[in-house]
N, C-alpha and C positions, 0 to 999 in steps of 0.2 A: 449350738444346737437349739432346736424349737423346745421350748419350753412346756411340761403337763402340769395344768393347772385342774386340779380334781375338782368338779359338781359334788359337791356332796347333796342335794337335795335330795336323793335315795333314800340316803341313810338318815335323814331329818322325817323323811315319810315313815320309815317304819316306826320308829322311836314314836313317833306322833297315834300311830295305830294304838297304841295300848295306854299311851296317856304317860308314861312314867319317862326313865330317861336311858332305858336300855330297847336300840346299843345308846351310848354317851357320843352325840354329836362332836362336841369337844375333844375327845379321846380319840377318836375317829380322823379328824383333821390334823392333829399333831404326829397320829403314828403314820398319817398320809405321807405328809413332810417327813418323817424318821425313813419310812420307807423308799424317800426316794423321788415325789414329786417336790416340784417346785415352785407350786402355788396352790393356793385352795380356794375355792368359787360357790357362792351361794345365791339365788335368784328368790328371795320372799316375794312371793304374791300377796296382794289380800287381804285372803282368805286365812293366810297364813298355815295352809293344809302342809306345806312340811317344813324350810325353812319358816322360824319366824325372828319378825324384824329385833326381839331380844340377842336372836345368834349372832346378827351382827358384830354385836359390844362383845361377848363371849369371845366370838372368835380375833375381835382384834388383840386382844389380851393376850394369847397364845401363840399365833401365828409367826412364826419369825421368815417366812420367805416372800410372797406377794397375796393378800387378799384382797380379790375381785368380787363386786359386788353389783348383780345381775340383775335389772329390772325396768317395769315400764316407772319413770319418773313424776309418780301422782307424791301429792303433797306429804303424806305419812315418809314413803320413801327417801322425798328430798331432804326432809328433817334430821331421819336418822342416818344417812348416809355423812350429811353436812356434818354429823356430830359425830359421827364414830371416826371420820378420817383412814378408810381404807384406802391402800395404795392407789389401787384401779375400781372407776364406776364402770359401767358398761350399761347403756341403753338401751331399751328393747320397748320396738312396742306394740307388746302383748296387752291382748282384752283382759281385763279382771277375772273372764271366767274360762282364758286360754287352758286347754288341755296342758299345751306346751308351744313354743314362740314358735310360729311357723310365718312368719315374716320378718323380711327386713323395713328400716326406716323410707320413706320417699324423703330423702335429704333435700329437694327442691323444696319441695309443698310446706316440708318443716323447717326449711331453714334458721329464720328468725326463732322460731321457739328453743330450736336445740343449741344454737347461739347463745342465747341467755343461760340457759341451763348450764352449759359448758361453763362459760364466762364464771358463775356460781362455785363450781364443782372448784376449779382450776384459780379460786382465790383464796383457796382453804389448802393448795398443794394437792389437788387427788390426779392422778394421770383419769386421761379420760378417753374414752372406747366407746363408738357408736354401730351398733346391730343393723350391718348391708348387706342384700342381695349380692352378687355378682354381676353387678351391673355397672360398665365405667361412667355412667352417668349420674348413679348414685354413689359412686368411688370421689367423683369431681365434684358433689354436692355436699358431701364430707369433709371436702378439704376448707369449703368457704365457712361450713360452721366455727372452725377452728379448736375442733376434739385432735388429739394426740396420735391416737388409731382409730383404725376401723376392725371389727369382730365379722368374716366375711360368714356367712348362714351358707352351712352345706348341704342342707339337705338333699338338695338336686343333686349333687355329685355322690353322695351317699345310695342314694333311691337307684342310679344308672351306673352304679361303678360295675357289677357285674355284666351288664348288656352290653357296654361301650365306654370302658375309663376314658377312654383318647378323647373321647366327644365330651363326656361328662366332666371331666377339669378342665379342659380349654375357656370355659369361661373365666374361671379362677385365676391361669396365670396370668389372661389379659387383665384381669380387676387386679392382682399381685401387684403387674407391671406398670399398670396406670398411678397403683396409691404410691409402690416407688417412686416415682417421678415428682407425685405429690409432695414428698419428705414426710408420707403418712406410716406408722407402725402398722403392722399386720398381725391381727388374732384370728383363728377361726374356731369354729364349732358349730356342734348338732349332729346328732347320730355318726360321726365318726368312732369306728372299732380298731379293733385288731385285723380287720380284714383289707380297710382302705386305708389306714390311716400311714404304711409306710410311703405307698405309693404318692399320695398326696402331699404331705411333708419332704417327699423327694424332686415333685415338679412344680411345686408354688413358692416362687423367689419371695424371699423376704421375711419367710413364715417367724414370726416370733414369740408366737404362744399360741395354743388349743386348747380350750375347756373341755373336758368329757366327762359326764358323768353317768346316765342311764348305762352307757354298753359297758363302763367299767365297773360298776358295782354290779352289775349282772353275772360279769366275766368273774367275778371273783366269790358267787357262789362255789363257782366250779374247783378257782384256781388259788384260792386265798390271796387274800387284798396284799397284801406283800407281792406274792407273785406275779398279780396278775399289775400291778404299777410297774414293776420292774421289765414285765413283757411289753406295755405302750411305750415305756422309756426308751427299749429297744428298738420298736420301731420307728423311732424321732431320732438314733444316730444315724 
């Protein structure tokens, strides 16, 4: 089964709004796990407006399933990542003053840099995960970096799942089927809910984990965070 790894950067936002430590990031990430996901994901910017680069160390301490650790790889970054030794890094790259990561990597144009970087990551033991389009060209650009997976950005098929799912995941399965062939791991995420998320987990070969975090801390004003992990779980058997 594909695997949920929870964003928590939500619940890092709000706690940040009032300056103290309620809700408790910490507590939040453990009852994730208790509840039933089976990873947890944070992306510090920064700016450091909701994750910040201290949660890292925090949550490696606690964590007993997989922590993913989200971000564009500027020097602060590479430091504490190098030093906290989370399972998985995941590359993105987002501007300093990105709303939220609305691109993938051009794995051509960056090769060489994210080469090194990996090389880095992957001498300390960290699996490593690089932020692509749908694009098997950037699928084939990933393979020469020599990152572990690729993290496929769904937003297109998020944006067109209601007008036309058939057209809007056909890019996917072709990128799915390309990084197969690669011997590439497959992640995805970005706006995946409860709405697309069975559908796409049922037609992208390979899928081995989704990060979600904005539609499931949303969903769980509603549904309570127990419930509503327990409802994405569902739709990933």
């Amino acid at each position: 089964m594909t695997k949920l790894s929870v964003n928590i950067n939500k619940i890092a936002l709000v706690r940040n709004s009032r300056g103290g430590n309620n809700p408790d990031l910490i507590k939040v990430a453990t009852d994730c796990e208790f509840f039933g996901a089976q990873g947890i994901t944070i992306h510090p910017r920064p700016d450091e407006r909701h994750a910040r680069y201290a949660d890292v160390f925090a949550l490696k301490e606690v964590v007993k399933t997989e922590l993913n650790i989200e971000g564009n790889p500027n020097t602060k970054f590479m430091e504490v990542v190098l030093a906290a030794k989370p399972h998985q890094v995941t590359l993105v790259p987002d501007a300093p003053d990105a709303l939220t990561s609305d691109n993938g990597w051009n794995t051509i144009k960056y090769k060489e840099y994210l080469k090194d970087l990996i090389l880095e990551f992957k001498s300390v033991g960290i699996r490593t995960s690089i932020f692509v389009n749908a694009d098997e060209r950037m699928i084939e650009g990933a393979k020469e970096t020599g990152t572990d997976r690729i993290e496929l950005y769904t937003e297109s098929y998020a944006v067109n799942y209601h007008t036309n799912k058939e057209s809007s995941i056909a890019p996917f399965i072709a990128a799915a089927k390309r990084a197969q062939e690669l011997g590439l791991g497959i992640n995805a995420g970005h706006d995946l809910n409860l709405d697309n998320l069975r559908y796409f987990s049922q037609n992208v070969p390979g899928l081995l984990e989704v990060s979600i975090g904005h539609a499931l801390v949303s969903d769980s004003l509603y549904f309570g965070l127990q419930n509503t992990i327990g409802m994405y779980i569902e739709r990933l058997k």
